[in-house]
C-alpha positions in Angstrom: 20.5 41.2 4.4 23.0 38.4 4.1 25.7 41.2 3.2 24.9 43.2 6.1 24.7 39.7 8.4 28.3 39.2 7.2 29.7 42.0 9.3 27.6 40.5 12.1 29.3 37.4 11.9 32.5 38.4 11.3 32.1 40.6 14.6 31.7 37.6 16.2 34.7 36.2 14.9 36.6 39.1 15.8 34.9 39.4 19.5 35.4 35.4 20.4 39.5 36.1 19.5 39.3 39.0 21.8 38.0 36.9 24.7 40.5 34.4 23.9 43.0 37.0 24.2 41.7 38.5 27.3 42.6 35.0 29.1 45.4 34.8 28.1 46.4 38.3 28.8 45.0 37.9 32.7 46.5 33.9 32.7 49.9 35.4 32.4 49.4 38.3 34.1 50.1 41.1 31.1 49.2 44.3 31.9 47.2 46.5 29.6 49.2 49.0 29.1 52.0 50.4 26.2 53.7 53.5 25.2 50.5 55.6 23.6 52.4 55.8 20.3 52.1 51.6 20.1 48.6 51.8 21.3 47.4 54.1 18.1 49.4 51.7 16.3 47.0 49.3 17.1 44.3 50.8 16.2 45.6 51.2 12.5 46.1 47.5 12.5 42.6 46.7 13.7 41.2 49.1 10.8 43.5 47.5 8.5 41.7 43.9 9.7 38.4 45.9 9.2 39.2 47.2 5.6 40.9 43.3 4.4 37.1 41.9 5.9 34.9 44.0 4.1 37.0 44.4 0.6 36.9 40.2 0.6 33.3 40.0 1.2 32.7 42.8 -1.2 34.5 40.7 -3.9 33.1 37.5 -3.8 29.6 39.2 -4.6 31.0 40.4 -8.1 34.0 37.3 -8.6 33.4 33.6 -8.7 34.6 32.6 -5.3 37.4 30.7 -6.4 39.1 33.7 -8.0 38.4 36.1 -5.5 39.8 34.4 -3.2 43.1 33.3 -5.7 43.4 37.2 -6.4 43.7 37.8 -2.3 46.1 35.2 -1.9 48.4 37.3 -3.9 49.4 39.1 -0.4 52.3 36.3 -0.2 53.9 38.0 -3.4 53.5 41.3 -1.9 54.2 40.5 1.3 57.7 39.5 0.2 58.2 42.5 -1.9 56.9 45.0 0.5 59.7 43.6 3.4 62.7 43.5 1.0 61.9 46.6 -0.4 61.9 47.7 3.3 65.3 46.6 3.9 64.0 43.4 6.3 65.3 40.7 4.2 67.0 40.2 0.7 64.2 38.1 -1.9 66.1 35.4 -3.1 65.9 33.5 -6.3 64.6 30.5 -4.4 61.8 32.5 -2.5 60.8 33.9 -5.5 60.2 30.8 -6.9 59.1 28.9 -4.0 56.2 31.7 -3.5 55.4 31.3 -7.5 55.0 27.5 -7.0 52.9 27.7 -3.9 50.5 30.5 -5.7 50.2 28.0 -8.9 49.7 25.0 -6.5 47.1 27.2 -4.9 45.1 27.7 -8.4 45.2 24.1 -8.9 43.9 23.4 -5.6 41.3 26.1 -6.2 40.0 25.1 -9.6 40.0 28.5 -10.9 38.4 28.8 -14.4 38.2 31.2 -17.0 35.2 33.5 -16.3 34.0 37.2 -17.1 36.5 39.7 -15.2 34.4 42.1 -13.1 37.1 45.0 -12.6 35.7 46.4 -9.1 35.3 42.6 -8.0 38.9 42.7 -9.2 40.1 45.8 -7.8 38.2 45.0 -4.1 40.2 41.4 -3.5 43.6 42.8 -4.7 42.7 45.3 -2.5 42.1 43.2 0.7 45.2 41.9 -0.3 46.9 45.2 0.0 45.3 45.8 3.3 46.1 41.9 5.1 50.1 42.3 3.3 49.9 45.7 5.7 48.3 44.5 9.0 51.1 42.1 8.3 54.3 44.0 7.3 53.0 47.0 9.9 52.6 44.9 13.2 56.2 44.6 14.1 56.6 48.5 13.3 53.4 50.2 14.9 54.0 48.3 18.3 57.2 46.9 18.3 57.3 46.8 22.1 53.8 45.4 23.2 53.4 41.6 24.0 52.6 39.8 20.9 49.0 38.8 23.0 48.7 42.3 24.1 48.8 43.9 20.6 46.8 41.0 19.0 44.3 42.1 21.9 43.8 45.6 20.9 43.8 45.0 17.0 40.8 42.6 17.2 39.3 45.1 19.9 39.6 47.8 17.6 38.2 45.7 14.2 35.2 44.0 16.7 34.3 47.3 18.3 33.8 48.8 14.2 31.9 45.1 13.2 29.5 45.9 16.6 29.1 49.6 15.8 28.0 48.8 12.0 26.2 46.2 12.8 23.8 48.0 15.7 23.7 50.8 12.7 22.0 48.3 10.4 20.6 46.8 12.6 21.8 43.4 11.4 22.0 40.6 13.9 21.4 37.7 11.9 21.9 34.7 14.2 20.5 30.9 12.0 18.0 29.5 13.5 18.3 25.7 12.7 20.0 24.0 15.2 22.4 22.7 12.4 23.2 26.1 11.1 24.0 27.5 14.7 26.4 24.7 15.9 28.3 25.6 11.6 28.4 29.0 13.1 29.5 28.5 16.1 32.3 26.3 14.9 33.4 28.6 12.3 33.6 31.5 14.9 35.5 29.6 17.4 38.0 28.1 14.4 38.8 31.6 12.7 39.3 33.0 16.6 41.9 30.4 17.2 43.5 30.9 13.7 43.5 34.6 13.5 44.8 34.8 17.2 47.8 32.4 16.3 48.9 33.8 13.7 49.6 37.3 15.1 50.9 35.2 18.0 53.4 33.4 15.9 54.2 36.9 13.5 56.8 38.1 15.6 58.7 34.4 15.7 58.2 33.7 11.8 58.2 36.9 10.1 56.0 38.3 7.6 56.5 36.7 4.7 56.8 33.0 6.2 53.6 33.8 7.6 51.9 34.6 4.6 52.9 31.6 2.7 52.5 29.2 5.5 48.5 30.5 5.2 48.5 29.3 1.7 48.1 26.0 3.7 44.5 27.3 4.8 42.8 26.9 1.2 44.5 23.2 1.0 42.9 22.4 4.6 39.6 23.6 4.0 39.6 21.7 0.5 40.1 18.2 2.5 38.2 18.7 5.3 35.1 19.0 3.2 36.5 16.0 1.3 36.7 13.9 4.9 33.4 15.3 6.3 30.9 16.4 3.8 32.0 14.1 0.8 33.1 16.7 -1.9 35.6 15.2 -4.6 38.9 16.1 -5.5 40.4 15.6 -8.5 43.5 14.7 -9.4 44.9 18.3 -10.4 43.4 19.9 -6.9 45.4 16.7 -5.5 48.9 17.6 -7.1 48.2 21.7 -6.8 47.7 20.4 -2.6 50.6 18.8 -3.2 53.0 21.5 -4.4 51.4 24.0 -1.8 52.8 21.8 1.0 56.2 20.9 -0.8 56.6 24.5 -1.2 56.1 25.3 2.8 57.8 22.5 3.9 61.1 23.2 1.5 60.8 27.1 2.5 60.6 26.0 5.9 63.6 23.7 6.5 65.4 26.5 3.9 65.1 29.1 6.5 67.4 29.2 9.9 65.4 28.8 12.7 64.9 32.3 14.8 
């Protein structure tokens, strides 16, 4: 049950962005409209969303956590390679190296350790890597002239329409019932909505692949927010791989001329 509640609740993840969305669409007055072409194009971003969700959750049931999610956050690497193999950008020496630093810092941070390598555990998290590095890479191609809030809008519509049709299949609403357990939920969905909507948001300003290692930041945040709230310890070589993770954004940052 709790594999098929998963979809469930990433639905709602999905479904909470896309009210967020409409808002902001009728706030500004956006109209819902696009060149059919761009609209498609949407739709093969939200299934890319779709695939990257259930290749992640899919992992972590045959990986230790930790290096499930390690092997997905290889999608900064490719992320990079994919765009200059496209022509968008030439990979410097220094990215190179900066993304290297920031993945090490990352399995510092993540206190990976050697365990028994399940090859489809494997195969599924490099996998949802491959599918976020291409909701990535494709979102400025497939809909190059829809409103950054417009296409965000139809990609989440798309992935929360598939999440509500599975779920109503299985038949897998799976909502907690202690009181504690709803307000997590509730938290996490709202959290992940704002996230995932500003990232797409921000996409077109930052470009793929400072996008992708700017969200190597997201295992660092998580990592000290549970030490400020629920009293889990760090130690001192999470500490410094936190450490490099943010060096490495900040340097790539201030390296890079502002768009």
């Amino acid at each position: 049950m709790h594999g098929r509640a998963a979809g469930f609740h990433r639905g709602l993840d999905a479904g909470a962005a896309v009210v967020i969305l409409f808002v902001l669409l009728a706030a500004r007055r956006i109209p819902f409209r696009g060149p059919p072409r761009e609209l498609r194009g949407t739709i093969v971003l939200g299934l890319c969303v779709v695939v990257q969700t259930l290749l992640i959750q899919f992992a972590v049931k045959r990986l230790p956590v930790t290096l499930a999610i390690l092997v997905f956050y290889t999608y900064p690497l490719l992320t990079a390679a994919a765009t200059s193999l496209l022509g968008d950008h030439r990979l410097t020496p220094g990215r190179v190296i900066t993304l290297l630093l920031a993945f090490g810092g990352l399995t510092l941070v993540l206190g990976v350790e050697a365990a028994t390598i399940d090859l489809v555990g494997l195969a599924a998290a490099f996998g949802a890597s491959i599918a976020f590095t291409s909701a990535l890479i494709l979102t400025p191609r497939l809909a190059p002239s829809l409103a950054a809030p417009l296409r965000t809008f139809l990609m989440l519509a798309t992935a929360a329409s598939v999440f509500a049709i599975a779920t109503v299949a299985a038949d897998a609403f799976a909502l907690p019932e202690a009181p504690e357990a709803l307000a997590g939920l509730a938290g996490l969905v709202l959290f992940y909505a704002c996230g995932f909507v500003a990232l797409f948001l921000l996409l077109p300003r930052l470009g793929a692949v400072q996008s992708a290692l700017i969200l190597n930041l997201e295992p660092v945040a998580v990592a000290v927010i549970a030490w400020l709230t629920i009293g889990e310890t760090l130690s001192l070589v999470q500490c410094v791989g936190a450490g490099i993770v943010v060096a490495t954004v900040l340097a790539d940052r201030l390296r890079t001329p502002a768009s």
